[in-house]
N, C-alpha and C positions, 0 to 999 in steps of 0.2 A: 450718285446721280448717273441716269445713264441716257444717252442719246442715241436715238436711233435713224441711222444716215442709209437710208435706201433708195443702192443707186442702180439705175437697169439693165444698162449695155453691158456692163461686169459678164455676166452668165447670157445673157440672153440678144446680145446683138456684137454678135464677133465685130461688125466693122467699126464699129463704135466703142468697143472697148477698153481701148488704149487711151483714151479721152476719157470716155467713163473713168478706170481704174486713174489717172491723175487727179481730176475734179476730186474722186473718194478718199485717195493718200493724202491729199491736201486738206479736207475739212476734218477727216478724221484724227488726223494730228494735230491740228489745232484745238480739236472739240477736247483731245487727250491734255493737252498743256493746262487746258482750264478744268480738269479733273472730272472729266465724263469717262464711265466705261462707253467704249463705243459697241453699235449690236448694228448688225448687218444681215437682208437679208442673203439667203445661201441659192440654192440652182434649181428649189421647188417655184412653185407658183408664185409670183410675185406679189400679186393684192393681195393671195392666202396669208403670205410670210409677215406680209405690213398686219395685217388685221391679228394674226400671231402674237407680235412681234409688239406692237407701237402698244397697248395698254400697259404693260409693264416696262415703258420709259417715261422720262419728264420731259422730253424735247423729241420734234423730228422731224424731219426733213427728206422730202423726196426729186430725185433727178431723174428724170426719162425723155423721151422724143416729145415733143409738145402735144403731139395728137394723143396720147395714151396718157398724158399726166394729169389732167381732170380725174378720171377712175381711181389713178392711185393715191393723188391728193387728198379726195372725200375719204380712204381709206384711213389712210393719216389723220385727218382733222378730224374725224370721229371717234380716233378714240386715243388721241393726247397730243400735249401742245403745238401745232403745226410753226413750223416758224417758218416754213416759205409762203409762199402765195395761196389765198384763198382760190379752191377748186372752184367756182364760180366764175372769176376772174381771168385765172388758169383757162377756162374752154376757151372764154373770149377770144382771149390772145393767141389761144392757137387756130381760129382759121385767120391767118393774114389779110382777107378782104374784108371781112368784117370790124377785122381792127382797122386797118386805112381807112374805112369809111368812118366810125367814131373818131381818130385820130384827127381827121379834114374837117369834119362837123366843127372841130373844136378850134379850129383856125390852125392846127400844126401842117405844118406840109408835108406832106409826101407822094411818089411817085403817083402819077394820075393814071386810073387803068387804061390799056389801051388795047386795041382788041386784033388790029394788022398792022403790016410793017416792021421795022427794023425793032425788037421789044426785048424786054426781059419776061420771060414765061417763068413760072413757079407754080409747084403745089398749092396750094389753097391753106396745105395744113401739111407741113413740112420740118426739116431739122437741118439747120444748117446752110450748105451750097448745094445740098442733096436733093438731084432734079431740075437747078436751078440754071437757066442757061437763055442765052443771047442767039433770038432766032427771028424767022420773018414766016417762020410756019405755023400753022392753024396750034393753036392751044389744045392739049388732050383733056380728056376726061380729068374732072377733077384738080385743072391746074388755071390759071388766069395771065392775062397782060399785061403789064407795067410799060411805062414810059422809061427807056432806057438814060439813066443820068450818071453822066461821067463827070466823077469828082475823086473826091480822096475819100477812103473807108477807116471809120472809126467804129468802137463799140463804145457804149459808157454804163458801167457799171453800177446799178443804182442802188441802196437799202433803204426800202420805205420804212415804215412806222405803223404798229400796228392799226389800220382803219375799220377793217370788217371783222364782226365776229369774236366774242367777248368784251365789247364796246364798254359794254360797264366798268370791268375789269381794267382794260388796258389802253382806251384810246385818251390821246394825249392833245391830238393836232399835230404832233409836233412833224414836221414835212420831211422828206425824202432827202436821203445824202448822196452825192456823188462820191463812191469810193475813189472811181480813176478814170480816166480819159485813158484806151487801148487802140493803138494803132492796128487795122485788123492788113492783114497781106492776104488777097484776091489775087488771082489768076484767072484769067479768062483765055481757053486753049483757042486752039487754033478751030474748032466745031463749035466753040459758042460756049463749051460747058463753062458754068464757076466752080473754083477749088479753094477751100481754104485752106491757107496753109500756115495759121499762127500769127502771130503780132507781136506787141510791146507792149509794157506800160511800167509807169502811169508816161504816158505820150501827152507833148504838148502840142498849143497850135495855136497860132492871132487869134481865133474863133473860141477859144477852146471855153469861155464862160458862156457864149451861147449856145456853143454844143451841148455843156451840161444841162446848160437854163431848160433848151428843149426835152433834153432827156427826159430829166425828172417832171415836164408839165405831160407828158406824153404818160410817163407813171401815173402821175397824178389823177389825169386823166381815165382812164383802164383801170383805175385802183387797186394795181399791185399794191403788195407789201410783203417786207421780206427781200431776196437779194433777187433784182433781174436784169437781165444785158438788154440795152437797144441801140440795133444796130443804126448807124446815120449815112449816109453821102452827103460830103461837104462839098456841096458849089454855089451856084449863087445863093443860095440857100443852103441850110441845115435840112436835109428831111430823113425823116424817120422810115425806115424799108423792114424791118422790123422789130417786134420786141421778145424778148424770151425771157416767161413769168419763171424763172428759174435759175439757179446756178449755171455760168456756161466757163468757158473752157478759160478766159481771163484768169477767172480764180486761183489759177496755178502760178500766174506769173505776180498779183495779187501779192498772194500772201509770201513768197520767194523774196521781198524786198519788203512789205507796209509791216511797221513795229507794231501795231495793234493786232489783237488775235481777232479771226475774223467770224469763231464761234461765241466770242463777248458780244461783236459789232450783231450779230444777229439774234442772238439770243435779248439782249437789250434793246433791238427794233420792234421785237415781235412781244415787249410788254410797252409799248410807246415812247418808252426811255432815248434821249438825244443822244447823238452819238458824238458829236465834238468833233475836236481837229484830228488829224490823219498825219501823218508821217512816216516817208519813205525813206528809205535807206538805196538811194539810187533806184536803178529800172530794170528790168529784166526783161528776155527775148523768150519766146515761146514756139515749139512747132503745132503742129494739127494733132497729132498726139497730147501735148499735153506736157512732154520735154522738154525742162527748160535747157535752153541752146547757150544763154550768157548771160550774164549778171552783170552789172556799170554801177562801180560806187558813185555816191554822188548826194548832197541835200535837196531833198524833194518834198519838204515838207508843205502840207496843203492846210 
């Protein structure tokens, strides 16, 4: 069997590569335990490499900056088993206003746009804390306003079930898992920018079944399937600030501590198969790289 894990910053976005290459070590090891040759692509063209590359595998899965990964998902999904997020879905969720606006439709909260004043400004269609910053100046080209909300920063790691696309073949019903509750660490400088600089997980919290609860209706909602992080601020409310129809940098702290291989856990999502209970072997710390920092024995079984 062979999987094919194409991931983009590797070669093609130096600052993002240290994060890429963990994300990649990590599923590519797992995908190896459960007896996949792994195929990557190399420093040519990268839709070329996928469209190369993906008919002669049985699984495959693509990582890139949210704006680009629509293009290389349909590459993927056309021509063998896509086990992350339908490219459809995929565009959705990468411009951020147009997700907040379905997300609110549906009754989940999130920040309310705002247009002046003290705000959080962002890309439209961004990755990360990149761009992302705390100002009372006019919004640029291509970026919007948020209602700045000070709480605690989580992510929660969700794996849908396959919904769209081979529906005959694989849809189940069966709903969305929460792998883990991740403590994300935000810095906010002294000019306003955000930085991220890595988390924990699985992190707890009094909140922490509505965090999920929200997560996966927020999935549910966007109809992901397949593995995607949404991020939350916890204050008086849960809200949802964004979602990413993709692998994100968790995954490294993830799989560093959870007994289950997390190329089973997705592989078995993406034919509609339940995923059951989860069990942790303690917690682990993570940086912005991708680094695990420390590991804490401990039973954390979910």
């Amino acid at each position: 069997m062979k999987a094919l894990i194409a991931e983009y910053s590797m070669y093609h976005d130096p600052n993002l590569a240290p994060e890429g290459r963990a994300m990649f070590m990590s599923l590519s090891a797992s995908f190896s335990r459960c007896g996949y040759e792994v195929v990557t692509p190399g420093q040519g063209d990268f839709y070329l490499e996928i469209e190369k590359l993906a008919p002669g595998c049985d699984v495959g899965l693509v990582i890139a900056p949210d704006h680009l990964l629509p293009r290389f998902t349909l590459a993927m999904e056309s021509s063998t088993h896509n086990l992350g997020c339908g490219s459809m879905n995929v565009a959705v969720c990468a411009n951020k206003m147009r997700t907040g606006a379905i997300l609110a439709s549906h009754g989940i909260a999130v920040p309310e746009e705002q247009e002046e004043g003290l705000r959080v400004v962002k890309p439209v269609s961004g990755c990360g804390a990149s761009g992302v910053r705390l100002t009372r100046s006019p919004a640029g080209q291509g970026e919007f306003g948020q209602r700045f909300i000070e709480g605690e920063n989580f992510s929660v790691s969700v794996v849908g079930s396959r919904v769209v696309g081979e529906a005959c073949l694989y849809f189940t019903g069966e709903p969305p898992v929460a792998l883990a509750l991740n403590r994300q660490h935000i810095e906010i400088d002294p000019e306003g920018q955000f930085h991220y600089r890595g988390g924990e997980t699985p992190a707890s919290h009094p909140k922490e079944q509505e965090i999920k609860d929200t997560a996966i209706n927020a999935v549910k909602t966007l109809g992901c399937q397949g593995y995607a992080g949404v991020d939350v601020v916890v204050a008086d409310r849960v809200y949802v600030v964004d979602v990413n129809p993709r692998i994100t940098t968790s995954i490294v702290g993830i799989t560093a501590c959870m007994d289950e291989e997390i190329a089973d856990i997705l592989t078995r999502a993406s034919k509609g198969e339940a995923i059951g209970g989860l069990h942790f072997a303690g917690h682990a710390c993570f940086d912005a790289s991708g680094a695990i920092t420390g590991r804490y024995s401990g039973d954390n079984s979910s």
